[in-house]
C-alpha positions as CSV (number, residue, x, y, z in Angstrom):
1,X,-0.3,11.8,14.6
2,X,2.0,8.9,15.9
3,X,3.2,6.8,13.3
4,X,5.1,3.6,13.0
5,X,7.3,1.8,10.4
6,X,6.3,-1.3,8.7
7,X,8.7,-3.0,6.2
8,X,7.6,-5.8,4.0
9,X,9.1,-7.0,0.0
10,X,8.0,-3.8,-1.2
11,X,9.9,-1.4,1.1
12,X,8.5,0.6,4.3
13,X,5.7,2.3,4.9
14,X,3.7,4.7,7.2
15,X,1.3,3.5,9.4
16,X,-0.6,5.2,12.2
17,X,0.6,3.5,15.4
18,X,-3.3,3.2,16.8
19,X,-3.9,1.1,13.9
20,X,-3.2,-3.0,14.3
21,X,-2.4,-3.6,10.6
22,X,0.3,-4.0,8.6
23,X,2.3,-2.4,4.9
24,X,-0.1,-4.3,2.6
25,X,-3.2,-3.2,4.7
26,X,-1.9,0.8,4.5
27,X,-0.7,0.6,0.9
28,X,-3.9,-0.8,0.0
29,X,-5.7,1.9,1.5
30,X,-3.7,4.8,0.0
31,X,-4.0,3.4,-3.3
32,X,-7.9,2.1,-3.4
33,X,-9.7,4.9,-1.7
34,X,-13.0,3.9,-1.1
35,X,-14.4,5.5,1.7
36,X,-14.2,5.1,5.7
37,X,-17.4,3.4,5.9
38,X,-17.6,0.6,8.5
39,X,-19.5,-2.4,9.0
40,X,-22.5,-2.2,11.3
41,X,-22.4,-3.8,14.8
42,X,-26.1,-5.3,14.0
43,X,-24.8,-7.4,10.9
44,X,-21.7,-8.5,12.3
């Protein structure tokens, strides 16, 4: 998996490189795990 480095206040972190956001997004997601569900196309 290809990874890149994002920095922000509270350091750097990990985030896969296919992925357009950023250290609060991927912080956020390792700490609050709730699920990969995704919206679907038909409400959006």
């Amino acid at each position: 998996m290809n990874i890149r480095i994002e920095k922000d206040t509270m350091g750097q972190v990990e985030v896969p490189a296919d992925k357009y956001w950023g250290a609060q997004t991927q912080r956020s997601k390792e700490n609050f795990k709730i699920g990969d569900g995704t919206m679907p196309v038909e409400i959006i």
